[in-house]
LUMFIKE-236656 format. One line per field, with one value per residue: x, y, z of N, C-alpha, C, O in turn. Coordinates in steps of 0.2 Angstrom, whole numbers, plus 5000, padded with zeros to 4 digits. Example, Ala and Ser with C-alpha at 12.3 -4.5 7.8 and 13.67 -1.06 7.14 Angstrom:
<nodes>
nu = 5066, 5064
nv = 4972, 4989
nw = 5039, 5035
cau = 5062, 5068
cav = 4978, 4995
caw = 5039, 5036
cu = 5066, 5064
cv = 4984, 5000
cw = 5039, 5039
ou = 5071, 5067
ov = 4983, 5006
ow = 5042, 5040
</nodes>
This chain:
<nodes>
nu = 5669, 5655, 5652, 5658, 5648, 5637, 5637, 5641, 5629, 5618, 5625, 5622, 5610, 5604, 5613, 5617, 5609, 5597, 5587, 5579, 5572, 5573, 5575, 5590, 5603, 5618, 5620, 5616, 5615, 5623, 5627, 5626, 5612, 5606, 5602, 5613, 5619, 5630, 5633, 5629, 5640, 5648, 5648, 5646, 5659, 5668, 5660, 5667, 5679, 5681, 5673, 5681, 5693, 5701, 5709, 5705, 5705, 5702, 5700, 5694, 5681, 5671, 5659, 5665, 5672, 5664, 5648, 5643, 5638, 5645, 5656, 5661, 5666, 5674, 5686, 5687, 5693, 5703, 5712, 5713, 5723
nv = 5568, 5571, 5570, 5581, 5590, 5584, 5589, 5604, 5607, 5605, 5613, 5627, 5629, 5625, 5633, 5645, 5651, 5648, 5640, 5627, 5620, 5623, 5617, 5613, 5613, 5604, 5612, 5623, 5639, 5651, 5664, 5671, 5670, 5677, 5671, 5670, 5684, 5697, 5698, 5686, 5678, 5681, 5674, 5663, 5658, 5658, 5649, 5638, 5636, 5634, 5624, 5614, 5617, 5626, 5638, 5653, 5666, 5683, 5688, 5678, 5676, 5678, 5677, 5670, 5660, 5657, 5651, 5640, 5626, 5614, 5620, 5627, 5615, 5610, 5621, 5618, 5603, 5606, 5615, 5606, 5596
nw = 5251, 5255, 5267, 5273, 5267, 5273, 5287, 5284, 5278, 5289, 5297, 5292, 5291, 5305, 5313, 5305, 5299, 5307, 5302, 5304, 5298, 5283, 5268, 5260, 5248, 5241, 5230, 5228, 5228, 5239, 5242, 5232, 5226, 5239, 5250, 5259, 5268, 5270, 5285, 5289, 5281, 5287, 5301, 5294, 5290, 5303, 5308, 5299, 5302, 5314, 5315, 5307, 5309, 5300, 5290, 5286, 5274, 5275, 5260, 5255, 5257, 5248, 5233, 5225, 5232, 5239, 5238, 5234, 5244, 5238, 5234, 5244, 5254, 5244, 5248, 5260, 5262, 5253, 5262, 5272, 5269
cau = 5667, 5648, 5652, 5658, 5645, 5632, 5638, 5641, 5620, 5616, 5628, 5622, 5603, 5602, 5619, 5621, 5603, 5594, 5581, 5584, 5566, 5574, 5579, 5595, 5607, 5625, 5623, 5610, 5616, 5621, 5627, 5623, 5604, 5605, 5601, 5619, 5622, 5639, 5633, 5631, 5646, 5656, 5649, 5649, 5668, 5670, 5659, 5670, 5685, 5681, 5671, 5684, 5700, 5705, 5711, 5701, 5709, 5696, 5699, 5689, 5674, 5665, 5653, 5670, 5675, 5658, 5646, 5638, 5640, 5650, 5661, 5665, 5669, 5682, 5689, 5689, 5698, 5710, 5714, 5715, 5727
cav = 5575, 5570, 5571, 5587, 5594, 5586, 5593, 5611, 5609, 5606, 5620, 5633, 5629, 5627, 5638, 5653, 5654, 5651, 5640, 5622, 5616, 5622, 5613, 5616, 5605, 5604, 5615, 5629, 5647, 5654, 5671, 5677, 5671, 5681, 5668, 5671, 5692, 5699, 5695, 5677, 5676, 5682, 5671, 5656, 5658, 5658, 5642, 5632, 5637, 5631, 5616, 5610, 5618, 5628, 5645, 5658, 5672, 5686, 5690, 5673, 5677, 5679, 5669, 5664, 5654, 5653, 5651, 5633, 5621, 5611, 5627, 5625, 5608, 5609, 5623, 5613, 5599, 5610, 5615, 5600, 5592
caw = 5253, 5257, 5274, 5275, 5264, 5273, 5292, 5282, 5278, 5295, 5303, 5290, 5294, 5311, 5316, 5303, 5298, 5310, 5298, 5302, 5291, 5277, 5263, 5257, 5243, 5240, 5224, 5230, 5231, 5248, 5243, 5225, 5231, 5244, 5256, 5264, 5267, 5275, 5294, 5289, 5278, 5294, 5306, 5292, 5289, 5310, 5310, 5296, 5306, 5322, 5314, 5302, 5308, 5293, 5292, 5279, 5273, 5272, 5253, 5251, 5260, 5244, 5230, 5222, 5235, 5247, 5235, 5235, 5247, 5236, 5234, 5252, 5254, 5242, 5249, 5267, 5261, 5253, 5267, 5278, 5265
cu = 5660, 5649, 5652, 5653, 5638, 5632, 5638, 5632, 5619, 5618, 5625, 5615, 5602, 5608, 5617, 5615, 5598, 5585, 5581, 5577, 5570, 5579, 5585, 5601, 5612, 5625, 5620, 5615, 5616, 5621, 5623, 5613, 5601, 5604, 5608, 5621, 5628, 5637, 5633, 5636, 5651, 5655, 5647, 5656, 5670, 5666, 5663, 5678, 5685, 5677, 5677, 5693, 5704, 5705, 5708, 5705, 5703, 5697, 5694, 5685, 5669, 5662, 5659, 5673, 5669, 5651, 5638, 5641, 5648, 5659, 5666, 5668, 5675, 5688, 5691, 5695, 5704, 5715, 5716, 5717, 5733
cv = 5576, 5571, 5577, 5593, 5591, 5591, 5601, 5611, 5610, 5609, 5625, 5633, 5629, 5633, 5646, 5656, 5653, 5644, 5632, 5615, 5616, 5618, 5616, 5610, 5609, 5612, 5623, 5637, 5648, 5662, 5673, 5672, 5675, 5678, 5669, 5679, 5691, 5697, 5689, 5676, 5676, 5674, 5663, 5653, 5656, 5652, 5636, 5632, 5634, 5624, 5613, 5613, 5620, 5635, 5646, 5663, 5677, 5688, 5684, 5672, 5682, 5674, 5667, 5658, 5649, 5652, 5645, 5630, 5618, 5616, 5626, 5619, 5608, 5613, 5623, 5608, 5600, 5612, 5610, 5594, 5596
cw = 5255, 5262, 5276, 5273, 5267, 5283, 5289, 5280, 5285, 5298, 5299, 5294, 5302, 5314, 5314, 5302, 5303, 5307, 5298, 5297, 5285, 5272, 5259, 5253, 5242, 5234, 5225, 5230, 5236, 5246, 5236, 5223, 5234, 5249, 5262, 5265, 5270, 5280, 5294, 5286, 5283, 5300, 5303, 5291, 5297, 5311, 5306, 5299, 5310, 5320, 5310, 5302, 5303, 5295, 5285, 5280, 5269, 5265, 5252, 5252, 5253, 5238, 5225, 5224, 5239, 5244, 5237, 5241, 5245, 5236, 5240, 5254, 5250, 5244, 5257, 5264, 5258, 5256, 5272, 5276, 5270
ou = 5659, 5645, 5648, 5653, 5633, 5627, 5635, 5630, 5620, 5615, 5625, 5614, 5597, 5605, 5616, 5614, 5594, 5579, 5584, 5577, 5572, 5585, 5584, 5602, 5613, 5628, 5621, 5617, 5612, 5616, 5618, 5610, 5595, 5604, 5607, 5626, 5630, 5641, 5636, 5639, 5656, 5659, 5647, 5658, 5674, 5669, 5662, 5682, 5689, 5677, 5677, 5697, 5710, 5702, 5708, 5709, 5700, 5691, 5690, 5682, 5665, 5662, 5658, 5675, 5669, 5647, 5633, 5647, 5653, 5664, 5672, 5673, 5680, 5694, 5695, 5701, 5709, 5721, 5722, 5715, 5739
ov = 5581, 5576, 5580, 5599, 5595, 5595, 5605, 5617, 5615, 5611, 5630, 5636, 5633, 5638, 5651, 5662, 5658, 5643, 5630, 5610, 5610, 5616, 5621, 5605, 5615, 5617, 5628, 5638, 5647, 5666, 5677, 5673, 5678, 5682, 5669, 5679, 5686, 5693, 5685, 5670, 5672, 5670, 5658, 5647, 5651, 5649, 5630, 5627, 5630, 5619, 5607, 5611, 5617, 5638, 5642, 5664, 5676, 5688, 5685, 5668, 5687, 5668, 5661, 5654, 5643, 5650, 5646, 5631, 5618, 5615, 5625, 5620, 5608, 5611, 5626, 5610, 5598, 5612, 5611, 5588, 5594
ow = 5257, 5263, 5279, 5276, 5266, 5284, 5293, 5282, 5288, 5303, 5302, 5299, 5304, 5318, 5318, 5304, 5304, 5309, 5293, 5294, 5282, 5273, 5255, 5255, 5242, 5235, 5222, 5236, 5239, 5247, 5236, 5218, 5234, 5254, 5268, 5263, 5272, 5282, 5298, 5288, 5283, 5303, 5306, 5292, 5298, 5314, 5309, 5299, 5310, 5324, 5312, 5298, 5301, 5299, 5280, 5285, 5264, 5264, 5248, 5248, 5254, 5239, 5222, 5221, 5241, 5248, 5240, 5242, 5247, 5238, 5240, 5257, 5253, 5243, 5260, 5264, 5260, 5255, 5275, 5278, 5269
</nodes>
């Protein structure tokens, strides 16, 4: 899952934020940080789609499912079983 979790750093930072200095880790906070708001939760769901070929279902677009990095990765690979 390292793979996935480290192209998900490099697309949120330079893609969704915009930030690509920042240091960001697997386990970090995006939403309940505040570093991810709703405009970025939209256009990160639209980038794990089109990077990783998985369908989201808007009810998961929140810190239960989008939370951490890690978060995300498993709910990639679950998907792309």
């Amino acid at each position: 899952m390292l793979d996935i979790e480290e192209v998900l750093i490099d697309k949120i930072k330079n893609d969704v934020l915009d930030q690509p200095g920042r240091k960001l880790s697997s386990s970090d906070s995006l939403i309940r940080s505040g570093l991810i708001d709703s405009f970025h939760l939209v256009d990160l769901a639209l980038m794990i789609e089109e990077v990783f070929h998985v369908k989201l279902e808007d009810w998961e677009l929140n810190a239960d499912y989008f939370d951490t990095i890690e978060d995300l990765a498993v709910l990639i690979k679950t998907r792309s079983n």
